[in-house]
C-alpha positions as CSV (number, residue, x, y, z in Angstrom):
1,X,54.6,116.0,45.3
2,X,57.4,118.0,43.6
3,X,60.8,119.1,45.9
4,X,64.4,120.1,45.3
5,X,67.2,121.1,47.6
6,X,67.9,125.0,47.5
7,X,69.1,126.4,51.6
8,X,69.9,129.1,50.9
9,X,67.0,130.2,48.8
10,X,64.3,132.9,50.4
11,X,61.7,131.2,47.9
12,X,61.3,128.5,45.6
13,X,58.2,127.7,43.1
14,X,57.6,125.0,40.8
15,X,56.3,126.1,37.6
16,X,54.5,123.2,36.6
17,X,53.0,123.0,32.7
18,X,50.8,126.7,33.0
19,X,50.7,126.1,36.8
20,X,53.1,128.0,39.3
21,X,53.1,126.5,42.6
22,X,54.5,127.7,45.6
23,X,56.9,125.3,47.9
24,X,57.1,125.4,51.4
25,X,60.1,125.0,53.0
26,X,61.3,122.1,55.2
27,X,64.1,120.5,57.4
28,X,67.6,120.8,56.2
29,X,66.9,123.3,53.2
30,X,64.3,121.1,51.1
31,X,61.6,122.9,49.5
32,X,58.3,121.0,49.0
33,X,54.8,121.0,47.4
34,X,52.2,119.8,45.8
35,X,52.1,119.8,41.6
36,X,50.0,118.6,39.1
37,X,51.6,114.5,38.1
38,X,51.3,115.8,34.2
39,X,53.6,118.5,32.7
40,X,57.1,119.6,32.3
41,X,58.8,121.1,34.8
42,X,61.2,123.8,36.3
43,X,62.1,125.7,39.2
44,X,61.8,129.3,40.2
45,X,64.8,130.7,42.6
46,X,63.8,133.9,45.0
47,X,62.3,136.7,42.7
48,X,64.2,135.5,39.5
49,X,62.0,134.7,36.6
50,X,64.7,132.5,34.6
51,X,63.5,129.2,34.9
52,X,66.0,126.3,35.8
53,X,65.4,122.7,35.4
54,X,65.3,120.3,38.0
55,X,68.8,119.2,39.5
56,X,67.6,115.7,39.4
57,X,66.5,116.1,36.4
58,X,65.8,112.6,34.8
59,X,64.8,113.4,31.7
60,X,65.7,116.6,29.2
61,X,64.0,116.3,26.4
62,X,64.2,119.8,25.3
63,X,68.1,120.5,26.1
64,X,69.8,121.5,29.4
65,X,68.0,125.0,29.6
66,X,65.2,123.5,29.3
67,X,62.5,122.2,31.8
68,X,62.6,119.0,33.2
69,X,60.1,116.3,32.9
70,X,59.2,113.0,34.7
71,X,60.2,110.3,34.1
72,X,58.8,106.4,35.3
73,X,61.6,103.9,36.1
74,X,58.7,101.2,36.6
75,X,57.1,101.5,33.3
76,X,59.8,100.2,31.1
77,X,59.6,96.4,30.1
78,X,63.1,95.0,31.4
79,X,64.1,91.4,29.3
80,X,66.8,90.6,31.5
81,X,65.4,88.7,34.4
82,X,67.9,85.8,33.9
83,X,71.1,88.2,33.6
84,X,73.1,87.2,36.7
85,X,75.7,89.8,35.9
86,X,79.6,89.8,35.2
87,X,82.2,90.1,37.5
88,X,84.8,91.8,36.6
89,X,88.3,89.0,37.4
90,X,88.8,87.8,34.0
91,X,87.0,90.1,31.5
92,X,88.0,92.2,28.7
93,X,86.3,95.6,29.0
94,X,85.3,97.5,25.4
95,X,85.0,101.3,25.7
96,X,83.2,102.9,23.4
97,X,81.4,106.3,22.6
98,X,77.9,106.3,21.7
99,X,78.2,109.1,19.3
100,X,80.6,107.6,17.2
101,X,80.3,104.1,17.6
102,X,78.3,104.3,14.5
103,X,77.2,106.3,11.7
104,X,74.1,107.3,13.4
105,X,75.0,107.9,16.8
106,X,72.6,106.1,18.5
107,X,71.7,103.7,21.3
108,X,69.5,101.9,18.9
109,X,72.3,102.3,16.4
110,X,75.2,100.6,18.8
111,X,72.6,97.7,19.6
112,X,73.3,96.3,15.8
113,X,76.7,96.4,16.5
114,X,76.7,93.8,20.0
115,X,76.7,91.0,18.1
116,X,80.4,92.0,17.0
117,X,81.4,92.2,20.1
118,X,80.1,88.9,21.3
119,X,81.9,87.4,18.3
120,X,85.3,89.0,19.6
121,X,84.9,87.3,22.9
122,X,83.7,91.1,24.7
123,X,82.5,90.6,28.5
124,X,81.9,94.4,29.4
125,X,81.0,96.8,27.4
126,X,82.3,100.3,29.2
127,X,79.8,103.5,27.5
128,X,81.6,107.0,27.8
129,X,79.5,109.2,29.9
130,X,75.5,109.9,28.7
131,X,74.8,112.5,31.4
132,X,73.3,115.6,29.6
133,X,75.3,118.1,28.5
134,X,75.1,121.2,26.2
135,X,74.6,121.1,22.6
136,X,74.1,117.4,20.0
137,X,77.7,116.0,20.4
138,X,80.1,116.0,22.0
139,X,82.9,113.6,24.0
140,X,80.2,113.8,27.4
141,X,82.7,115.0,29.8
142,X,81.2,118.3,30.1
143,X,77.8,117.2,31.4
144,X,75.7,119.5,33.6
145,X,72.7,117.6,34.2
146,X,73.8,113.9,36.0
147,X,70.7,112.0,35.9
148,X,69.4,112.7,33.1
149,X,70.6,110.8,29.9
150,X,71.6,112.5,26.9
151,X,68.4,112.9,24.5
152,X,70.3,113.1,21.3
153,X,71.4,109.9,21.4
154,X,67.8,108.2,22.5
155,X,67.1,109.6,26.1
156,X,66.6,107.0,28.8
157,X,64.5,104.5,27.2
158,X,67.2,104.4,24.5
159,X,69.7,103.8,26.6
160,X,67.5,101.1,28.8
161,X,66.8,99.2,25.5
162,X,70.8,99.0,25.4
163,X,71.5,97.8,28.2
164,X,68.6,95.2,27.6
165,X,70.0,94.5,24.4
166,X,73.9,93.7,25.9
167,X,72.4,91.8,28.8
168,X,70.4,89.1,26.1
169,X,73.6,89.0,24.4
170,X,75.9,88.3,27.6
171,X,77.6,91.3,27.6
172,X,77.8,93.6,31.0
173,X,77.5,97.3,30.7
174,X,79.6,100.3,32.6
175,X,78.9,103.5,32.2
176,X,81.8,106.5,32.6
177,X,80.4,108.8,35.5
178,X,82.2,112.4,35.7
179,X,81.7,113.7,39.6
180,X,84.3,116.2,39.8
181,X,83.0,119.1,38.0
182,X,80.3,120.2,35.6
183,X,80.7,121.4,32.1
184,X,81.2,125.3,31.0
185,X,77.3,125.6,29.5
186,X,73.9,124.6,31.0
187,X,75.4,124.3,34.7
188,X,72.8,125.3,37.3
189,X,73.8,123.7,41.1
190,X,75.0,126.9,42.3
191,X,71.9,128.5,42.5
192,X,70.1,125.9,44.5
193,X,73.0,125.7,47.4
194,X,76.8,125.1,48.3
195,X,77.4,122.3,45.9
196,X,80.7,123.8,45.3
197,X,83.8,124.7,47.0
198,X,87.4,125.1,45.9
199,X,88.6,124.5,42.5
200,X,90.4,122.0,39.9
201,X,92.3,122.4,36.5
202,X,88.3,121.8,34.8
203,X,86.4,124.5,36.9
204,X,84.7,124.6,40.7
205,X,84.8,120.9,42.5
206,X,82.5,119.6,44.7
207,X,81.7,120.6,47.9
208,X,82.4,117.2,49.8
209,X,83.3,117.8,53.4
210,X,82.3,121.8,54.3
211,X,79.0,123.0,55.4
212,X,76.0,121.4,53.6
213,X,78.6,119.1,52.1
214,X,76.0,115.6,53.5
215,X,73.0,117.0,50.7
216,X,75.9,117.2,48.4
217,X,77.3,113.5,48.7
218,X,74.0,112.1,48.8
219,X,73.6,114.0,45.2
220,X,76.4,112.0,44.2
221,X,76.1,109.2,46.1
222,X,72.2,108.9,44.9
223,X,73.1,109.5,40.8
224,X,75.8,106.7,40.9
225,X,72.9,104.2,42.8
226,X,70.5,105.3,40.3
227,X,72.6,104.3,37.3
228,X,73.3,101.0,38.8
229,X,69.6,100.1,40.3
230,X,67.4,101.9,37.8
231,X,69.2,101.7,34.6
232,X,70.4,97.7,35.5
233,X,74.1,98.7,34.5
234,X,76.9,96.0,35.9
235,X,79.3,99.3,37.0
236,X,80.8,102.8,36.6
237,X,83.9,104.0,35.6
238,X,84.5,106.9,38.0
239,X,86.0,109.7,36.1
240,X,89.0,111.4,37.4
241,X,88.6,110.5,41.6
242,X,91.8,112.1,42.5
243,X,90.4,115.6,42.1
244,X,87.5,114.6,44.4
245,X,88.7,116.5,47.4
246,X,87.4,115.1,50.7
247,X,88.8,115.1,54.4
248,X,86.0,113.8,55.7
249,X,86.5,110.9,58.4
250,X,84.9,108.1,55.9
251,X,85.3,109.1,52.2
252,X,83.0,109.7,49.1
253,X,84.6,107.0,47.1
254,X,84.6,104.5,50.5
255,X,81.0,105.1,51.1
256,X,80.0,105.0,47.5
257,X,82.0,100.9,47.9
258,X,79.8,100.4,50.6
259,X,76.4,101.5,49.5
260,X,77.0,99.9,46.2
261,X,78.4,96.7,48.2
262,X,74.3,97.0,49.7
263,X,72.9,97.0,46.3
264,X,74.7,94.4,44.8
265,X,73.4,91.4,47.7
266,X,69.8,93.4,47.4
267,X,69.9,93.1,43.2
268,X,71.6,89.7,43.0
269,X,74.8,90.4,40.9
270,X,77.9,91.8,41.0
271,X,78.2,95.8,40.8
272,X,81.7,96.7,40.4
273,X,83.5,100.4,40.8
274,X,86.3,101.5,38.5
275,X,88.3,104.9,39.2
276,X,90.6,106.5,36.9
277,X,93.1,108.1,39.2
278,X,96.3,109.7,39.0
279,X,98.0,109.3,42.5
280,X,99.3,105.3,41.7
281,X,97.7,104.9,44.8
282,X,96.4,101.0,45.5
283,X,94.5,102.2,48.6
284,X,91.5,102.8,45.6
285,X,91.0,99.3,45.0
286,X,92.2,98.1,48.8
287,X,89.4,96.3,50.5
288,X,87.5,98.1,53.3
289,X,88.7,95.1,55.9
290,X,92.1,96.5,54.9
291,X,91.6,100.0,55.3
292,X,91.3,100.7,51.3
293,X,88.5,102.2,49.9
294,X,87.8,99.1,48.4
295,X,86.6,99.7,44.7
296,X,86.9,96.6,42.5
297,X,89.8,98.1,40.0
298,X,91.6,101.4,39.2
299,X,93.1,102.3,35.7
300,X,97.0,101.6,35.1
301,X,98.1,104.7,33.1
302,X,101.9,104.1,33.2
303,X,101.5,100.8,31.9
304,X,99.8,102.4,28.9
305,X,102.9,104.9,29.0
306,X,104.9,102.4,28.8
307,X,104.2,100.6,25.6
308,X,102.8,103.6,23.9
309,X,106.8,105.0,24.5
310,X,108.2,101.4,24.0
311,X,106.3,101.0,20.4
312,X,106.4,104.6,19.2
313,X,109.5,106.1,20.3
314,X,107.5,109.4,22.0
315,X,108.7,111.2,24.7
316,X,107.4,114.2,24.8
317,X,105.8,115.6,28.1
318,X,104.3,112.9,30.2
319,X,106.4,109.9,28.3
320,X,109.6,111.4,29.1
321,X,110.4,109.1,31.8
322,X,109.2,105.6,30.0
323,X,110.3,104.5,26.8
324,X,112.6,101.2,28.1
325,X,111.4,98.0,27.7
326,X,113.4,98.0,31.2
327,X,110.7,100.2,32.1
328,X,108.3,98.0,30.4
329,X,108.9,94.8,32.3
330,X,109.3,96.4,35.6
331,X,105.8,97.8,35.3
332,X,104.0,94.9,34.1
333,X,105.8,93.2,37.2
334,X,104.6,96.1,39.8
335,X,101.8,98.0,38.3
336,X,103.0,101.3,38.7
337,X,106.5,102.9,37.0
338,X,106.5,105.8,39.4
339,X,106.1,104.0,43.3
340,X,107.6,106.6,45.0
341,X,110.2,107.3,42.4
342,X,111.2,110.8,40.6
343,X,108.4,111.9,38.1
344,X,110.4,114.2,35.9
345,X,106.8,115.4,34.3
346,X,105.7,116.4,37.9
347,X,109.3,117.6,39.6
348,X,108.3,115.1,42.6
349,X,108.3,111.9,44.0
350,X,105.5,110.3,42.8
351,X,103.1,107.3,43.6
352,X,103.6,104.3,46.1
353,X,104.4,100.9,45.5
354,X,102.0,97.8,45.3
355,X,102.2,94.8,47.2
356,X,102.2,92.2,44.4
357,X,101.2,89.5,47.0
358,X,98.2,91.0,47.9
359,X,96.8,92.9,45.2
360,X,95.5,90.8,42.5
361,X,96.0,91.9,38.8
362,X,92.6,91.9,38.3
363,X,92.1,95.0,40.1
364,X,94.3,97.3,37.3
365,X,93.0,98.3,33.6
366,X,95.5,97.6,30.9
367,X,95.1,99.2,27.2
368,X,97.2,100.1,25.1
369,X,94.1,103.1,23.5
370,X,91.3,104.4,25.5
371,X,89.5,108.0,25.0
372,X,92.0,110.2,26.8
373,X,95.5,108.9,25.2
374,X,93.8,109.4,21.8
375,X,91.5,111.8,21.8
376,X,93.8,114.0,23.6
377,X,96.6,114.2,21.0
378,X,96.5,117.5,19.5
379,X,94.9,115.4,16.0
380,X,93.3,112.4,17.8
381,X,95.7,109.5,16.2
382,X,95.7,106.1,16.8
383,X,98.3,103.9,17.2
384,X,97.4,102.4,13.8
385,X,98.4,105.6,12.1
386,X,101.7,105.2,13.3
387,X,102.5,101.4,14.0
388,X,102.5,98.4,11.6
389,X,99.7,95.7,12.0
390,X,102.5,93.5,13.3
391,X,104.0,95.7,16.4
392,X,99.7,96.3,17.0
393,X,99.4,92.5,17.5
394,X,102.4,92.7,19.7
395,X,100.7,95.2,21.3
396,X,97.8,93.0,22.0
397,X,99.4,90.1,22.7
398,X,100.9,92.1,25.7
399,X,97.7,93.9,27.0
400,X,95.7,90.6,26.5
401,X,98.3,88.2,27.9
402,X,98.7,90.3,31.3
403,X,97.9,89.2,34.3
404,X,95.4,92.5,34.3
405,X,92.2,93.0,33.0
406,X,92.3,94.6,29.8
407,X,90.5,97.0,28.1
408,X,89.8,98.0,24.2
409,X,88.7,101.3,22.3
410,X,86.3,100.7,20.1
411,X,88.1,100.2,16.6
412,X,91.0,99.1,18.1
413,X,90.6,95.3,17.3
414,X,90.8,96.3,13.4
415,X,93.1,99.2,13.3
416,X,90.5,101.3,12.3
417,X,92.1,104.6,10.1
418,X,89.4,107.0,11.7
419,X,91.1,109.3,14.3
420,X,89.2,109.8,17.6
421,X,89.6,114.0,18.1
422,X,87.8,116.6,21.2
423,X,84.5,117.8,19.8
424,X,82.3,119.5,20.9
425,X,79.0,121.3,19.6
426,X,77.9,124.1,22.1
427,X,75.7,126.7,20.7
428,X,76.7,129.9,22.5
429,X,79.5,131.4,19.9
430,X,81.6,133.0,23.0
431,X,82.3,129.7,24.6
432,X,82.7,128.0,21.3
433,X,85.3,130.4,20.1
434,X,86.9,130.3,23.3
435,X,87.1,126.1,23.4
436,X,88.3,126.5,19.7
437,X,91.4,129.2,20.4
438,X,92.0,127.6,24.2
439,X,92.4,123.8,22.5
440,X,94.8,125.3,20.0
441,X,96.9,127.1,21.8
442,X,96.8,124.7,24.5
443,X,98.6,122.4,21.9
444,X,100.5,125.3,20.2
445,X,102.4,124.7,23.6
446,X,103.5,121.3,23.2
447,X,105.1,122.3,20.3
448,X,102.3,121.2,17.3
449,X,101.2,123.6,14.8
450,X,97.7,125.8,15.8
451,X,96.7,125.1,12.4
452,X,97.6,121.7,12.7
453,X,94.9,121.4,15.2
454,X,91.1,120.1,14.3
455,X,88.6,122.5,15.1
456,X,86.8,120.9,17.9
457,X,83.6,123.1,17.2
458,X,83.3,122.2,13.2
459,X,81.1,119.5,12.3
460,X,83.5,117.4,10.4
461,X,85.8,117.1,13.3
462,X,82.8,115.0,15.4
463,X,82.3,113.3,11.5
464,X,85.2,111.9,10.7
465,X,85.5,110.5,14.3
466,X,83.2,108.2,13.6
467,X,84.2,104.4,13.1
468,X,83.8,102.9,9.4
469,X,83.0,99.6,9.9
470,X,83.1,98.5,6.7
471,X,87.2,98.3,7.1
472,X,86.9,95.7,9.6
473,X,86.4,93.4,6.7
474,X,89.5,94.5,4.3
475,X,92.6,93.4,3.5
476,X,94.8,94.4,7.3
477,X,92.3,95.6,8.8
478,X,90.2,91.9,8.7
479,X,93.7,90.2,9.7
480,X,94.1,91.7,12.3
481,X,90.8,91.6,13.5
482,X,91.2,87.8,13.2
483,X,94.1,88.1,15.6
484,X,92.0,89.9,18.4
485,X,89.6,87.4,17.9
486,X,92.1,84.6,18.5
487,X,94.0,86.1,21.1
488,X,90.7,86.3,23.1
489,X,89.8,82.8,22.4
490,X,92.9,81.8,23.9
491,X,92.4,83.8,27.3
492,X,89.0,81.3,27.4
493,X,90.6,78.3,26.4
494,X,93.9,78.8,29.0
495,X,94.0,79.7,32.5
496,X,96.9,81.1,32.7
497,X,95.8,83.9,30.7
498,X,93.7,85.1,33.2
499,X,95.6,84.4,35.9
500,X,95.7,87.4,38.0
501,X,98.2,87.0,40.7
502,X,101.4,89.0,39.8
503,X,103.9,88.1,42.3
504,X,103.5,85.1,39.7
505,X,104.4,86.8,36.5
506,X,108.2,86.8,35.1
507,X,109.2,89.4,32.4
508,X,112.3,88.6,30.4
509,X,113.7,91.2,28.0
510,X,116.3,92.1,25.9
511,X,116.6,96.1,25.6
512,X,118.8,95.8,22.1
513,X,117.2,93.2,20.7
514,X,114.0,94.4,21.3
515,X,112.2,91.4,22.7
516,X,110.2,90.8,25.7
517,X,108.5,87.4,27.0
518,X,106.0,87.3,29.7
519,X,106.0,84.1,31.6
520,X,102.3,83.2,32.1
521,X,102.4,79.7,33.9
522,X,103.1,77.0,31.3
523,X,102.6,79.7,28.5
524,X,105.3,82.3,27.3
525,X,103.6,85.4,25.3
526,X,107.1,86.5,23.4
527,X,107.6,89.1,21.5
528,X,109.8,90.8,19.1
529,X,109.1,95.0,18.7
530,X,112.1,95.1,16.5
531,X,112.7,95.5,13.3
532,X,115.1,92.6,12.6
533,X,114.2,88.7,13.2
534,X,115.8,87.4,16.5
535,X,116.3,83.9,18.6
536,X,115.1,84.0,21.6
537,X,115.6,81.5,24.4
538,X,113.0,79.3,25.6
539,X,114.3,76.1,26.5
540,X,110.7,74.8,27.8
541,X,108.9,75.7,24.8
542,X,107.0,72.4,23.2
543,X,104.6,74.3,20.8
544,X,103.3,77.6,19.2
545,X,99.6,78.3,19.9
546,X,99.3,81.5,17.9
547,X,101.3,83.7,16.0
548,X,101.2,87.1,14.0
549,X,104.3,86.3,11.6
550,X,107.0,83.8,11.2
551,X,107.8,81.4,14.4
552,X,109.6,79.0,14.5
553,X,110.7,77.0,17.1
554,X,114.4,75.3,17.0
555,X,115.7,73.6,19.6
556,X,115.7,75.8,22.9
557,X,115.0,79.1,20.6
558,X,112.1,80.7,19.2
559,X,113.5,82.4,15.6
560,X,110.6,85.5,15.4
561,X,110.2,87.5,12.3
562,X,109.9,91.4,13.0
563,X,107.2,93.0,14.5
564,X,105.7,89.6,15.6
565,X,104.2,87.8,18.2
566,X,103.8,84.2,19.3
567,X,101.9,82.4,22.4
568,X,103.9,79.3,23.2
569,X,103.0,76.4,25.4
570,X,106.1,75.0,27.4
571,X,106.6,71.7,29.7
């Protein structure tokens, strides 16, 4: 039996290896028929002769234009019978990119690289999206064919033995999942039916809530299950929800929480649901009971805005309104800088303010990197480019000593040199000439030199993304490594690391002297961003636990070289 959803199509046939077969409609637009089980596969739409893979697609062995083939879920040899999952209150999330995770680019490639991560005290490992998506690399964010996993990098098997792999080790995978729109090359929904309607600042959006809209969320709804049941994945990162428009009576995101919520009591383990979102909107991660949506967490952008404008001094676009340590404070109090309160960036009130009592800290990303914040600078710099390994630590210290759950880039842990830039690799030279002039000028904008820009279309661009591992072991690089590593034993060893509730948390600062403390239960994270040594007050303190630089405690002060951090245990 072969079928695919196309209502609005006069006639559908399945070309199946040299077979053509012809479908026969049935209720609510499917088409259906009868096939040979051996083959690849592909569609044929009215009287059109262009063959077009298989919506569902779960396997593209031959590209995006290519046809589709089948694929047996049953037939792999799982390993992980014992894995009982990871939920997500106390972990540290690791996002990294397949592609350039390592020299090769491979899933089997990234699987000699978990026992790193195990040894830096990793619990999730977050992939960036492996949908399929036109041309060998590429960031994944353009993907045109959802269920079908990218072949380049080891196709579905590849990515099963991953996933394998992480769970032997103890290590819980998400995987980045990009619902609201499809990339510029390869995209075929719109010839099968009304998958679209309206549009967003990345092309047409999803038809969630007009006329044919149910065949359309179950397209969704059925691709995120599928990752989580077939592929044994512990969660998604929902890319981008807030342009996800929906008005219907029960939302995507609210029924996706629920059906998921099914799978996880029918599978054993915990599923979680993270959305990145831009509306500083806690009804995301609200439970059901409460009228939320109820996914398990939501990323914290302005928190990331304000360190990044708190160590670096930028205030360009977005960051014009952070850059205090004021700011700083305020926000690792309440989650959100802009609650309600005048985005300059946006010429609007902006956001609405969280109930510190009731939302746990848990449910809110913290990084100071991830893919966007670097990858989307016009040359794809890291803070290490730009910060000293001391005010990186401090930068740590903060993320990891939160009451949130924090999150890594891949590389970040060493200060790795490489940048992380927009590449891309399609083959049709109109749209890559267009991606290469559009990316520059976009930047050209904002005040950077076009020439200054990477060519996101050359080779070397994707290239010199790519970690080099070898610099975790040298001279900074290894130290501070070392300090990750210690700073994540010490959210193990202490409770109050992981402590999630924030109407708990205390944030002491001193804007000139450029020192903040976080109170964390009996333990003080303190540190100085500033460029001269300071005495800071902390009449409790009995003890330093770890430090980056010079600490010294005397009497009711803690003296603090620059750039440095300490974690102190008090009465």
């Amino acid at each position: 039996m072969i079928e695919v959803w196309a209502p609005e199509r006069e006639r559908v046939r399945a070309v199946v290896g040299e077979a053509t077969v012809e479908l026969r409609r049935g209720d609510n637009g499917w088409w259906r028929g009868d096939a040979p089980d051996t083959g690849d596969y592909a569609f044929l739409l009215d009287d059109d002769t262009t063959e077009q893979p298989d919506p569902r697609s779960p396997w593209q062995p031959n590209g995006v234009f290519g046809r589709s083939r089948r694929y047996d879920h049953d037939a792999f040899v799982w390993t992980d019978q014992d894995w009982t999952g990871r939920a997500l209150p106390g972990a540290v999330i690791y996002e990294l990119h397949i592609g350039t995770f390592t020299a090769e680019g491979t899933f089997d490639a990234a699987i000699e690289r978990l026992d790193h991560l195990v040894d830096l005290g990793i619990d999730l490992v977050e992939v960036l999206p492996v949908n399929a998506f036109d041309g060998p690399h590429g960031w994944g964010y353009d993907g045109v064919l959802w269920y079908a996993v990218h072949e380049p990098y080891g196709g579905p098997d590849g990515f099963k033995r991953f996933v394998d792999a992480c769970h032997r080790r103890g290590l819980g995978v998400l995987l980045d999942v990009v619902h609201n729109h499809l990339g510029p090359s390869g995209a075929n929904l719109e010839r099968f039916g009304p998958y679209f309607a309206g549009q967003n600042i990345w092309g047409a959006s999803l038809n969630l809530d007009g006329p044919g809209s149910d065949e359309v969320r179950r397209y969704v709804l059925d691709n995120a299950l599928g990752w989580l049941r077939d592929f044994h994945l512990d969660g998604l990162r929902l890319d981008a929800v807030h342009a996800l428009v929906d008005r219907s009576a029960t939302h995507l995101l609210e029924q996706l929480a629920e059906e998921t919520e099914v799978l996880s009591a029918h599978v054993g383990r915990p599923l979680s649901l993270i959305a990145e979102s831009d509306l500083n909107d806690a009804k995301l991660v609200t439970s059901r009971e409460a009228g939320g949506f109820g996914l398990g967490a939501q990323w914290s952008d302005d928190l990331h805005h304000c360190l990044h404008t708190a160590l670096t001094g930028e205030r360009q676009g977005y960051y014009a309104d952070f850059g205090s340590l004021e700011s700083l404070a305020n926000t690792l109090r309440g989650v959100f800088f802009h609650a309600g309160t005048w985005s300059s960036f946006r010429g609007r009130a902006h956001g609405r303010p969280v109930d510190t009592r009731r939302q746990p800290g848990h449910r809110f990303l913290a990084y100071t990197q991830n893919h966007d914040q670097i990858g989307n600078r016009a040359t794809g710099d890291r803070l290490a480019a730009t910060l000293s390994p001391g005010l990186l630590g401090c930068a740590a210290a903060i993320v990891l000593g939160s009451p949130y759950t924090p999150m890594l880039f891949m590389g970040e842990e060493w200060g790795a040199s490489t940048p992380w830039q927009f590449f891309a690799s399609f083959p049709d030279p109109g749209l890559a000439e267009a991606v290469r002039t559009g990316r520059r000028r976009e930047f050209g904008e904002h005040g950077w030199g076009e020439a200054d820009v990477p060519d996101p279309m050359d080779t070397a661009t994707f290239e010199r993304s790519k970690l080099r591992w070898e610099e975790a072991r040298e001279g900074h690089h290894r130290e501070l490594l070392e300090t990750y590593r210690a700073l994540l034993r010490l959210r193990r060893e202490h409770s109050e690391l992981t402590d999630p509730r924030l109407h708990l948390l205390r944030v002491d600062h001193d804007e000139d002297a450029r020192w903040l403390v976080l109170h964390r239960g009996s333990l003080r994270v303190v540190c100085n961003l500033g460029a001269e040594a300071v005495d800071i007050p902390l009449p409790e303190a009995r003890r330093t636990l770890l430090h980056n630089g010079e600490a010294v405690l005397k009497g009711e002060t803690l003296r603090l070289s620059p750039e440095t951090f300490a974690i102190v245990a008090c009465d």
